[in-house]
C-alpha positions as CSV (number, residue, x, y, z in Angstrom):
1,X,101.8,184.7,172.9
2,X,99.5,185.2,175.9
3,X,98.5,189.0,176.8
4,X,95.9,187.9,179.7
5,X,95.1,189.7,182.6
6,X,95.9,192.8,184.8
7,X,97.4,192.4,188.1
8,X,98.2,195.9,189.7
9,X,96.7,198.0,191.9
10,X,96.2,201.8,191.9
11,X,94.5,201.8,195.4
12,X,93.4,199.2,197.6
13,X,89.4,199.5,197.5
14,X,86.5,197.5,196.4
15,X,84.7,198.9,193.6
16,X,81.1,198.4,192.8
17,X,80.8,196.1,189.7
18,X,76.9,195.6,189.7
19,X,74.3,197.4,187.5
20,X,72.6,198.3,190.7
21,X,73.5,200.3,193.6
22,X,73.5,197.9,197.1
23,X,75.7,195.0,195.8
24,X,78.2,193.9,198.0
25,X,82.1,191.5,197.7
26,X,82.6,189.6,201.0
27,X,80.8,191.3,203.1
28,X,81.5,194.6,202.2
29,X,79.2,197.2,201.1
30,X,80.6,198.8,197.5
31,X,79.9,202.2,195.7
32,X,80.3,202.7,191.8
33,X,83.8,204.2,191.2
34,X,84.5,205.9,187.7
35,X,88.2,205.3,186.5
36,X,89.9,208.0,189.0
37,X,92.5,210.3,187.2
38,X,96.2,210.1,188.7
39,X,99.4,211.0,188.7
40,X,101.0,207.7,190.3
41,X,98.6,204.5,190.1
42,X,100.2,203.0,193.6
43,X,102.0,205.6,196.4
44,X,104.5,204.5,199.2
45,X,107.3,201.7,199.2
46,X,105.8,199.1,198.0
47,X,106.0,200.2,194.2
48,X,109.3,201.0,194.8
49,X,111.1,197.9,195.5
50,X,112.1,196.1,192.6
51,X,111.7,191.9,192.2
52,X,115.1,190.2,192.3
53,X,113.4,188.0,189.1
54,X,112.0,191.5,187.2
55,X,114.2,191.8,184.5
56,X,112.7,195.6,183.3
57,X,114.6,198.9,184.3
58,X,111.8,201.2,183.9
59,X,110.8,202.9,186.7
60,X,108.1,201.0,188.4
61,X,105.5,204.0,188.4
62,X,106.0,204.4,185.0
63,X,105.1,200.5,184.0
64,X,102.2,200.8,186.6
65,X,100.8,203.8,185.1
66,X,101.3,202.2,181.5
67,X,99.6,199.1,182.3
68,X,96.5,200.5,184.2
69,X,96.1,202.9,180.8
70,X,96.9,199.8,178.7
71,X,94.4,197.7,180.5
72,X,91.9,200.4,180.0
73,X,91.8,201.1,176.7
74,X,91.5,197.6,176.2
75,X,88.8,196.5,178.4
76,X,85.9,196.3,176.2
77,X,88.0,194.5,173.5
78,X,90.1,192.6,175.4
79,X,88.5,189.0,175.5
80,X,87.9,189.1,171.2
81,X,91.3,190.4,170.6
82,X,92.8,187.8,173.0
83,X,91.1,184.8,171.8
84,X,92.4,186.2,168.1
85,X,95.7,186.2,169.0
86,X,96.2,183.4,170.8
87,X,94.3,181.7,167.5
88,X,91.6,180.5,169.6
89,X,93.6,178.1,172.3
90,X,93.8,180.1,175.4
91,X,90.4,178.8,177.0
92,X,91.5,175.8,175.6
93,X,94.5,175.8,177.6
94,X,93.2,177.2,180.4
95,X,90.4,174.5,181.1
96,X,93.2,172.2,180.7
97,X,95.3,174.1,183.4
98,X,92.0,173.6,186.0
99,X,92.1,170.5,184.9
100,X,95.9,169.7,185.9
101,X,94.5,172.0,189.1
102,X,92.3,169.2,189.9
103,X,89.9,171.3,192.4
104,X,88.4,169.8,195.4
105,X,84.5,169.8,196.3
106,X,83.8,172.7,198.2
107,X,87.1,174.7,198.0
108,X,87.3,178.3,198.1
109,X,89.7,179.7,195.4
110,X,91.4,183.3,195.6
111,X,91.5,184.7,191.5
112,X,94.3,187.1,191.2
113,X,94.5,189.2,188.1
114,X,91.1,187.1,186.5
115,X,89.2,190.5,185.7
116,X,87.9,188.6,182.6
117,X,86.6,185.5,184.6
118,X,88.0,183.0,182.5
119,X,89.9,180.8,185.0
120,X,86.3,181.7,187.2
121,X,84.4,180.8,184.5
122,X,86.1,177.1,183.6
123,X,87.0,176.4,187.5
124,X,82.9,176.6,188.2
125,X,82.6,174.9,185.5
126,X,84.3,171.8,186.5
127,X,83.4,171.9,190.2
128,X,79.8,171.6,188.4
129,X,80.4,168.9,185.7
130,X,83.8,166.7,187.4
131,X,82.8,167.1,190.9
132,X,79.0,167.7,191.2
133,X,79.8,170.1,193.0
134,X,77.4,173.5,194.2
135,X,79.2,174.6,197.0
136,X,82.8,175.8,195.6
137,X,83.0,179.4,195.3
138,X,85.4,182.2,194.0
139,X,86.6,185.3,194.6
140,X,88.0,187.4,191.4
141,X,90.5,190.1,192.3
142,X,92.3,192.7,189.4
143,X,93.7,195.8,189.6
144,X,91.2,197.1,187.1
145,X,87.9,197.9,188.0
146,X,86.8,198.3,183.9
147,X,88.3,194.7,183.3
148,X,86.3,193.5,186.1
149,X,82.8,195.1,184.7
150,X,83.6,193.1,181.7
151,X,84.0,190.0,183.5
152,X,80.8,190.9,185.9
153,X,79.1,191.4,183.0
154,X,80.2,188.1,181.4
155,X,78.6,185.7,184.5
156,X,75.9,188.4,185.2
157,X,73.0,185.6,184.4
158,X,74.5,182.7,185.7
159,X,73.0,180.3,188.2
160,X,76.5,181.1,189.8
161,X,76.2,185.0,190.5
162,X,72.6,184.3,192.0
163,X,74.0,181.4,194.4
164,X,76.8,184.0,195.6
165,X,79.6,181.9,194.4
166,X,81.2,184.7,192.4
167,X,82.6,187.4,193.6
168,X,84.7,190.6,192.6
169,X,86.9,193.0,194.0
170,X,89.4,195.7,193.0
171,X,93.2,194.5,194.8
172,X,96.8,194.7,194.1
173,X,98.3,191.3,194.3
174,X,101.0,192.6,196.3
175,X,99.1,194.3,198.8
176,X,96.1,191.9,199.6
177,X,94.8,194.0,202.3
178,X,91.2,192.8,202.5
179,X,92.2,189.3,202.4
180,X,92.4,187.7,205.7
181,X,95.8,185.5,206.3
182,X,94.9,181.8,206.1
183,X,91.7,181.9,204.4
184,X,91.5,180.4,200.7
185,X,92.2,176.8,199.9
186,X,93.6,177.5,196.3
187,X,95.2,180.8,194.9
188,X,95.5,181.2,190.8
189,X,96.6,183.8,188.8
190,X,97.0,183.7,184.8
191,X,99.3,185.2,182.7
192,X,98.9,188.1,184.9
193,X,102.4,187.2,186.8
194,X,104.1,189.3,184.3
195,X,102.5,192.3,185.1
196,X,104.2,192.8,188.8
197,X,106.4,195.1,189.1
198,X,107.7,192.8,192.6
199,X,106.6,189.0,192.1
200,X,108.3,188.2,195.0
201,X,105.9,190.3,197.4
202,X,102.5,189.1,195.2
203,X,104.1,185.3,196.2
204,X,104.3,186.6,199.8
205,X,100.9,187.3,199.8
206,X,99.8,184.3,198.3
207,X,101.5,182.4,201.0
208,X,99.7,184.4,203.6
209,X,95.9,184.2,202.3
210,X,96.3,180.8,201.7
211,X,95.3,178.2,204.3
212,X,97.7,176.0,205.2
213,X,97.5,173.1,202.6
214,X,96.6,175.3,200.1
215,X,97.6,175.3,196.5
216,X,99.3,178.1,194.6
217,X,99.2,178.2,190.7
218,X,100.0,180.4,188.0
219,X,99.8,179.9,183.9
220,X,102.1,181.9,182.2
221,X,104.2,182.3,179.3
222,X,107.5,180.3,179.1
223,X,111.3,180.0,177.8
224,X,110.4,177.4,175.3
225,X,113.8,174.9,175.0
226,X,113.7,173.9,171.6
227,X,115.4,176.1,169.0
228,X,112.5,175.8,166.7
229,X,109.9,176.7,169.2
230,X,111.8,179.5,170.4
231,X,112.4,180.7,167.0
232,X,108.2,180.3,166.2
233,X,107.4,182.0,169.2
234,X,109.9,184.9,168.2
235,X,108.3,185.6,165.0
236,X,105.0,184.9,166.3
237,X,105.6,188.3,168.9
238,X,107.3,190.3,166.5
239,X,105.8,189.5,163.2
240,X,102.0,188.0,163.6
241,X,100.7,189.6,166.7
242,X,101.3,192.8,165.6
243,X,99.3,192.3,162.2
244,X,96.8,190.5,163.8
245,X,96.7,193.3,166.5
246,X,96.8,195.8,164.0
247,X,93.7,193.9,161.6
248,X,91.1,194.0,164.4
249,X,91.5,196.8,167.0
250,X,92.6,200.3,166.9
251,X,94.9,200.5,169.8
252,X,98.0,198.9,168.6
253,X,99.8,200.8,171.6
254,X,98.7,199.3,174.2
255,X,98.9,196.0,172.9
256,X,102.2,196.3,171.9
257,X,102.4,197.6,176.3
258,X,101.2,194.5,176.9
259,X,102.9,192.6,174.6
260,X,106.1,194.0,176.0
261,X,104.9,193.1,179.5
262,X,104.0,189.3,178.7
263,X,107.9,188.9,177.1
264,X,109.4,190.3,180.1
265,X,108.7,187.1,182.3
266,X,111.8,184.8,183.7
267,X,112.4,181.5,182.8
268,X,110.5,179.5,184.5
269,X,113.1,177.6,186.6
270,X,113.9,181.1,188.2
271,X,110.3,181.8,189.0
272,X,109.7,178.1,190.4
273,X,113.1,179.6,192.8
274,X,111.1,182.7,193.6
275,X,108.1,180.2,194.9
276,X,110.3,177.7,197.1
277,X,111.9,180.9,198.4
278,X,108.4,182.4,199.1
279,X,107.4,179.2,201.7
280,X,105.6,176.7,199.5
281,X,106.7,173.4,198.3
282,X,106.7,172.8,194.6
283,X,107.2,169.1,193.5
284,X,109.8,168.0,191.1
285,X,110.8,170.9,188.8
286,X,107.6,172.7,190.5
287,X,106.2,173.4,186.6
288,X,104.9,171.6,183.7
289,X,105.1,172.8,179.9
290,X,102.5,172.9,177.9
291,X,101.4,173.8,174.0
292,X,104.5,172.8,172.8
293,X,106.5,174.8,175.3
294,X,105.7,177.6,175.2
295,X,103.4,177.8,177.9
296,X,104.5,176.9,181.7
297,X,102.0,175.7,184.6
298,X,103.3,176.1,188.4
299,X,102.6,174.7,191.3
300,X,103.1,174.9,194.8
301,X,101.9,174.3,198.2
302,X,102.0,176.0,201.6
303,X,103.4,173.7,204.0
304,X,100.7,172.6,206.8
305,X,103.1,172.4,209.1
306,X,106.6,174.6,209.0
307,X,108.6,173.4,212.2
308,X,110.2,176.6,214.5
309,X,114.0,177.5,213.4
């Protein structure tokens, strides 16, 4: 039912996402970069190698290349369209999963695939209101530099932008080059799992940029287990989305690209096998349903200590 966010990289860069020339993500000094034309959004192995939980056969340039065009066609739209779609419950939800997050004073979170600053947006928001807290900051990484303008845009006038607690850089989640190893003390990533043509690298790389301690989670669609739900949440894909989709913008196509995408993801007890076999610790089943069942929250934590083999 979720679409949500873009999580693969054409080229590892920072991109400028300010109005005006001079603003800089982490230290580093970015330049405005127009949407580049290409023939292959990501060169080299790493967009070769296929997850062992990816159950799509196209070739992975081809699904890269169709959700970078997907994602920008969409940009502008995207947040309306979404919040029609999902029938207005996916801040809802999302506000719920920060709350199940639980976020302590002061932590820095890492905000993979959050071009639209939702998960930004409601994590600030209760480091502000739960925790009185001023000093928690994020950093918001997505493949997409348009659907990061849109989600610069969004916090442009917050008290949070001016206090440098926000800020934004183009990245592939499976190539984190500009994140140091060890340095964030929570790592999220929303409905933007799906997206990856390897999920097992982007958990690598969460492992490695997250300090030891740290928390890894991810909201994304799930294999609802009741017949009824799974039957709702069919026709909801095939037969209301599309309308709906169809009602309010005119680019069905790459909806129906994302659409595809979102559908594509594992059940969740394989993914929660993908994280333990990634490093962290997940407790329990390592996930929680939610919305009936058709959503699933994950969890996991880098040990702080792994003992020598």
């Amino acid at each position: 039912m979720f679409l949500q966010a873009s999580s693969r990289s054409m080229k590892n860069r920072v991109f400028n996402l300010a109005a005006s020339p001079g603003y800089s993500v982490r230290g580093l000094a970015v330049n405005a970069a127009p949407r580049q034309q290409h023939s292959s959004p990501h060169t080299g192995p790493l967009m070769n190698t296929r997850s062992n939980i990816n159950s799509e056969s196209a070739p992975a340039e081809s699904k890269a290349e169709a959700m970078d065009d997907a994602y920008w066609k969409v940009a502008e739209e995207y947040a309306r369209v979404n919040r029609i779609i999902s029938l207005g419950s996916h801040i809802r939800l999302k506000k719920a999963f920060i709350k199940k997050m639980a976020p302590s004073p002061g932590e820095q979170l890492l905000d993979v695939a959050g071009g639209t600053c939702d998960i930004a947006e409601c994590y600030l928001k209760y480091q502000d209101k739960v925790n009185g807290d001023r000093t928690s900051t994020v950093h918001v990484v997505d493949f997409n530099p348009g659907m990061l303008s849109v989600g610069k845009r969004r916090l442009a006038d917050t008290q949070w932008m001016r206090d440098g607690r926000v800020t934004f850089a183009q990245g592939d989640a499976e190539n984190l080059v500009d994140i140091p190893d060890n340095s964030f003390d929570a790592y999220t990533i929303s409905f933007g799992m799906h997206n990856l043509e390897n999920r097992d690298k982007a958990l690598a790389e969460a492992y490695r940029v997250l300090k030891p301690g740290g928390r890894f989670e991810c909201l994304e669609n799930s294999h609802a287990s009741s017949p009824i739900m799974r039957a709702l949440l069919k026709w909801h894909w095939d037969k209301v989305n599309p309308f709906l989709v169809g009602l309010f913008t005119n680019n069905r196509a790459a909806y129906e690209q994302l659409a595809k995408s979102a559908r594509s993801f594992p059940h969740q007890r394989e993914f929660v096998k993908a994280i333990r076999n990634a490093g962290f610790y997940c407790h329990g089943p390592g996930y929680e349903t939610l919305h009936h069942g058709i959503l699933a929250a994950f969890f996991g934590i880098k040990p702080r200590y792994v003992p020598e083999r």
